[in-house]
C-alpha positions, -999 to +999 in steps of 0.1 A: +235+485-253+211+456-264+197+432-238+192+395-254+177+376-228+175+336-235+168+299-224+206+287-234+238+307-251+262+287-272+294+301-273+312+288-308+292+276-338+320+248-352+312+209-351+306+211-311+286+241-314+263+230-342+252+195-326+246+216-295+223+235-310+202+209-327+205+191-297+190+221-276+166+233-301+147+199-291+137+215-261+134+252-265+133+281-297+147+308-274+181+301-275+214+317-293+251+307-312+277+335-306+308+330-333+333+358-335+351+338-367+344+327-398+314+300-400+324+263-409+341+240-389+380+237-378+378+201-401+359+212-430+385+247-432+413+233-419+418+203-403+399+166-415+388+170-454+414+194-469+443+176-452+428+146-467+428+164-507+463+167-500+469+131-490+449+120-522+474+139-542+507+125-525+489+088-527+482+087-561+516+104-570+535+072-547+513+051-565+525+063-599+560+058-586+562+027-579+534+009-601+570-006-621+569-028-593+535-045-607+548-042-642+529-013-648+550+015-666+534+049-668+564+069-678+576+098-656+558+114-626+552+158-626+536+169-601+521+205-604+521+220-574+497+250-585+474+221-597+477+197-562+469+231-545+442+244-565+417+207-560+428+212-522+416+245-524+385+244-544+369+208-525+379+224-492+354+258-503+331+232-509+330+218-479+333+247-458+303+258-481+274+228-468+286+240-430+281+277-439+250+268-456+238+248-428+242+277-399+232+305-426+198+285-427+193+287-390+172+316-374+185+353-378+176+355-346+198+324-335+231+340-350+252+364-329+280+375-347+312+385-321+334+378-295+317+365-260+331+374-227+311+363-191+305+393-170+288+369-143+275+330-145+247+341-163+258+372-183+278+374-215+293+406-233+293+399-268+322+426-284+292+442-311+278+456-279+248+431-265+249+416-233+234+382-237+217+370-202+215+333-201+198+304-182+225+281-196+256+283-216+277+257-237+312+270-243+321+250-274+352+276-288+376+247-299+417+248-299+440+265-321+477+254-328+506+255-301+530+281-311+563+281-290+569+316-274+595+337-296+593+317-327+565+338-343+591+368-338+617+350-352+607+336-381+576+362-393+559+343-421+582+316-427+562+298-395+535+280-405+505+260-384+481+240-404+460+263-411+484+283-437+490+250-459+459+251-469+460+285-486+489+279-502+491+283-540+514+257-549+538+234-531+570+247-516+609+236-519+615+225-480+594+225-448+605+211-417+579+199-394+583+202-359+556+175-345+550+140-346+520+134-337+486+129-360+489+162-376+527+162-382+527+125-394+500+130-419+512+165-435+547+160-436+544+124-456+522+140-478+542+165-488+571+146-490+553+122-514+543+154-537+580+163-542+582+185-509+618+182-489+609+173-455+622+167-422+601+157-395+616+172-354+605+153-324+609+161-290+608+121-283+611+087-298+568+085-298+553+086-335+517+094-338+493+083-305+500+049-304+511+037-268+518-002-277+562+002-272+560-030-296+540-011-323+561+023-320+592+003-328+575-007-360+559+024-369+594+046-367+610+014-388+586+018-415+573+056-414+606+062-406+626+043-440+608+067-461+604+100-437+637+121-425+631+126-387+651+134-363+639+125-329+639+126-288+652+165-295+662+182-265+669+213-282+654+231-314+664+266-323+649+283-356+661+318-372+660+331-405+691+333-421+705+359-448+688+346-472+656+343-454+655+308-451+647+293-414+678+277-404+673+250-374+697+238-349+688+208-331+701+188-305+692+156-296+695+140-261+727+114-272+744+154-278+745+154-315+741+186-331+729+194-366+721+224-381+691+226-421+680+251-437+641+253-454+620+276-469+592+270-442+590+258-402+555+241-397+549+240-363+525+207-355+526+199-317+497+202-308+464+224-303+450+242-267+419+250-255+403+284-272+393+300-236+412+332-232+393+359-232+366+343-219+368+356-185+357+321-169+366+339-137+333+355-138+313+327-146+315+312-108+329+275-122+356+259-107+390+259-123+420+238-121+460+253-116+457+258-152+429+281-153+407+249-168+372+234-163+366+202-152+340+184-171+315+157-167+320+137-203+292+118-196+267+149-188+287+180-206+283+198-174+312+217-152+305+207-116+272+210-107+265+248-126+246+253-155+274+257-176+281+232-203+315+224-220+314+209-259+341+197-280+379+203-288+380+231-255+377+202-238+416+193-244+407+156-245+404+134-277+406+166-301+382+143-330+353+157-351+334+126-343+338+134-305+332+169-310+299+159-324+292+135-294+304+162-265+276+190-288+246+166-283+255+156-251+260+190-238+231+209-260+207+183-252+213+189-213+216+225-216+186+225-232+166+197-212+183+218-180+175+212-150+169+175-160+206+167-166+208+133-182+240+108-183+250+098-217+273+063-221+301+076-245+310+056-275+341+028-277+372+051-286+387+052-322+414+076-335+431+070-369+459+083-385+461+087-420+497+083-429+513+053-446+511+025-429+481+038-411+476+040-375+443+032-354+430+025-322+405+011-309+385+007-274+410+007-246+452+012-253+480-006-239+487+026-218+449+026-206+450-014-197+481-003-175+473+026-160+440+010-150+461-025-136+437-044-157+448-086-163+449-088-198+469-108-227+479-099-261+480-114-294+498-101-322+500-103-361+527-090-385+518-075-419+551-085-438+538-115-451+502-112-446+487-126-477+465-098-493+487-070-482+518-084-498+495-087-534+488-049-524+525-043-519+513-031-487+529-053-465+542-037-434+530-030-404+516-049-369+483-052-351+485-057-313+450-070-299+441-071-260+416-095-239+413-094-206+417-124-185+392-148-168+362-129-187+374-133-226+366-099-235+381-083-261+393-046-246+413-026-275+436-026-301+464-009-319+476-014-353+503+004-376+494-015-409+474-015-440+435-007-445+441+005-405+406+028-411+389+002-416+398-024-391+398+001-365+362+004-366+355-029-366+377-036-331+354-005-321+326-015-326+334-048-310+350-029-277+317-009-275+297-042-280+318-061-254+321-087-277+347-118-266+371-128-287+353-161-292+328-143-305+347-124-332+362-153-347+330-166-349+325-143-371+331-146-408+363-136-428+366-139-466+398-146-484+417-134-494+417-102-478+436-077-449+412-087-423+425-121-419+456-110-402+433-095-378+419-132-372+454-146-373+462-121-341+431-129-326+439-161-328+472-161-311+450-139-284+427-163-279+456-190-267+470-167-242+437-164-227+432-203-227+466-208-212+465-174-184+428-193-175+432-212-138+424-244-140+387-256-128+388-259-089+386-300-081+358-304-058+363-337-036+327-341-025+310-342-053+294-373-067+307-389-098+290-389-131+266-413-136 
């Protein structure tokens, strides 16, 4: 058996994995990345970019659709599926090719290839046959999709995760997608914009992460005119039928029943965190009823060990960007160890890229009640918002959030047009602390999407004027000269 004796062990070499070790390798050359899969990173392979090739290809084919509407008349739309899949295919290689490049031009010496297990705090058996003895250790493994139990048995091959879509060779006939949140929302519009009969199973009435109930109304009116869902599910039950086709029975929570039929089940309901087999009961960390780690965000660190946790195994806000943030956080600690330092985490911003988009930005509505934070709203509708209507983009909401006495502006959520792009603006006001004063001070051109953000600020700022006491009277004080 080999002995590798080192300064810090970094257990997964995706996004988390990576920035952890530029982050360590700051501090020390005697350090080590074991990966047991294939290198490059869940959203270069199979999550962020080639689930964004395929929602290029459904955009540009709803844009040929319904260009009529401007006039423009471009005869009739084909979409080749072994075409669609082929650019999806070929840019995702790409990709996945800079990331494989990037690790491949690290050390040999920095690259274990296997399967880690801990043997003790400090110890790791690596499945090629070295034990790896460690000062410190960032687990950074990542999730993989939730499969419910017994539907891999029943359906074989006709269930899918995320993953398969993007090794398909052309487009299928049917898929129903069981899921509705980012995942589920974006790959079951797309292929339902590229030809691809879909229907969309939710075990609730929620769409996507927003928590705004204002905003979910509007985003199951509008992602729900074009979309077939069936939601708040209390029962779903998939077979394969005689002709190999997955038959579902559903039933929703009002009783009604319905049975379809597809050619594929895509399970989208979200991901776990990659820790079995892992032994974390010989690595002396504390664990929750789950089996789970509890985690410093700010630090990377579990408890007070010298154990380090990075990126989507962290079950939190599963997004490359805080992937990236939870790797240098963690690496640099691990690797600056025992000097543990406490890193201020960046303003929150998710996006959803279905159509209308979906964003939000520094604290949600949920947040600002869970935290019984005073706070008003303002609100803008997108249906006759000036540029988005000349866009035929017009649908949608933004709700915006200030929090009394103070002015400051807390979060947002939006279901709307160009949502990618005014979420990071709200961000990076949130993360500033900006008031809202101070972001209408700010300039707006015309005509464009971002004045309905000022017309909602607007609204917010008058709800903070009138929820403002009213300056205390004070008798003995001397009049004005």
């Amino acid at each position: 058996m080999k002995t590798l004796r080192t300064d810090v062990a970094i257990i997964g070499a995706g996004t988390a994995g990576m920035t952890a070790y530029r982050a360590a390798a700051a501090h020390t050359d005697n350090l080590v990345v074991i990966e047991g899969g294939p290198y490059g990173t869940t959203c270069a392979r199979v999550g962020c970019m080639p689930s964004k090739l395929l929602i290029a290809a459904a955009e540009a084919a709803h844009t040929a659709r319904h260009a009529q509407a401007f006039g423009v008349h471009a005869g009739e739309v084909r979409i080749d599926g072994r075409e669609v899949m082929d650019r999806v295919r070929r840019e995702r290689d790409r990709f996945v090719g800079f990331v494989v490049d990037s690790v491949q031009a690290w050390p040999q010496a920095h690259r274990l290839r296997g399967f880690a297990r801990f043997v003790s705090p400090h110890e790791l058996q690596v499945d090629d046959g070295t034990r790896v003895i460690a000062d410190r250790i960032v687990i950074a493994t990542g999730s993989s999709p939730n499969v419910p139990r017994g539907w891999r048995a029943a359906l074989g091959d006709k269930l899918l995760i995320n993953d398969d879509v993007f090794a398909w060779q052309t487009l299928p006939r049917s898929v129903a997608v069981v899921g509705t949140g980012i995942i589920g929302l974006e790959l079951a519009l797309a292929l339902h914009r590229l030809g691809v009969r879909v229907r969309v199973y939710g075990r609730s009435t929620r769409l996507g992460p927003l928590t705004d109930p204002v905003l979910q109304d509007v985003a199951r009116a509008t992602i729900g005119a074009e979309l077939s869902m069936t939601l708040d599910v209390e029962a779903i039950t998939p077979s394969l039928d005689a002709s190999e086709q997955v038959r579902i029975v559903s039933r929703t929570r009002d009783g009604h029943q319905d049975t379809d039929t597809f050619d594929f089940l895509l399970a989208a309901i979200g991901r776990h965190p990659n820790l079995d087999g892992l032994d974390l009961e010989n690595a002396g960390i504390p664990l929750d009823a789950s089996g789970l780690p509890s985690v410093d965000r700010n630090t990377g660190r579990i408890g007070d060990s010298h154990i380090f946790l990075a990126g989507d195994v962290q079950d939190d806000l599963q997004l490359l960007h805080e992937a990236a943030d939870d790797g240098r956080i963690a690496g640099d600690n691990a690797g600056r160890f025992p000097r543990v330092r406490v890193r201020p985490r960046r303003a929150r911003l998710s996006i959803v890229f279905s159509d209308p988009q979906i964003a939000l930005a520094g604290l949600t509505h949920a947040e600002l009640l869970a935290a019984g934070m005073r706070f008003e709203t303002g609100e803008v509708s997108f249906d006759d918002q000036g540029r988005s209507r000349v866009m035929l983009k017009n649908q949608g909401a933004l709700r915006v959030y200030g929090e009394s006495g103070s002015g400051r502006f807390l979060g947002a959520e939006m279901v709307g047009p160009a949502a990618e792009h005014i979420g990071h603006l709200l961000a990076w006001s949130a993360q500033r602390g900006d008031t809202v004063q101070d972001m209408l001070d700010s300039p707006f051109y015309h005509p464009v999407v971002e004045e309905g953000l000022r017309t909602a600020l607007r609204q917010l700022q008058r709800q903070l004027a009138l929820a403002a006491p009213p300056p205390e009277l004070c008798l003995d004080c001397a009049p004005a000269a």
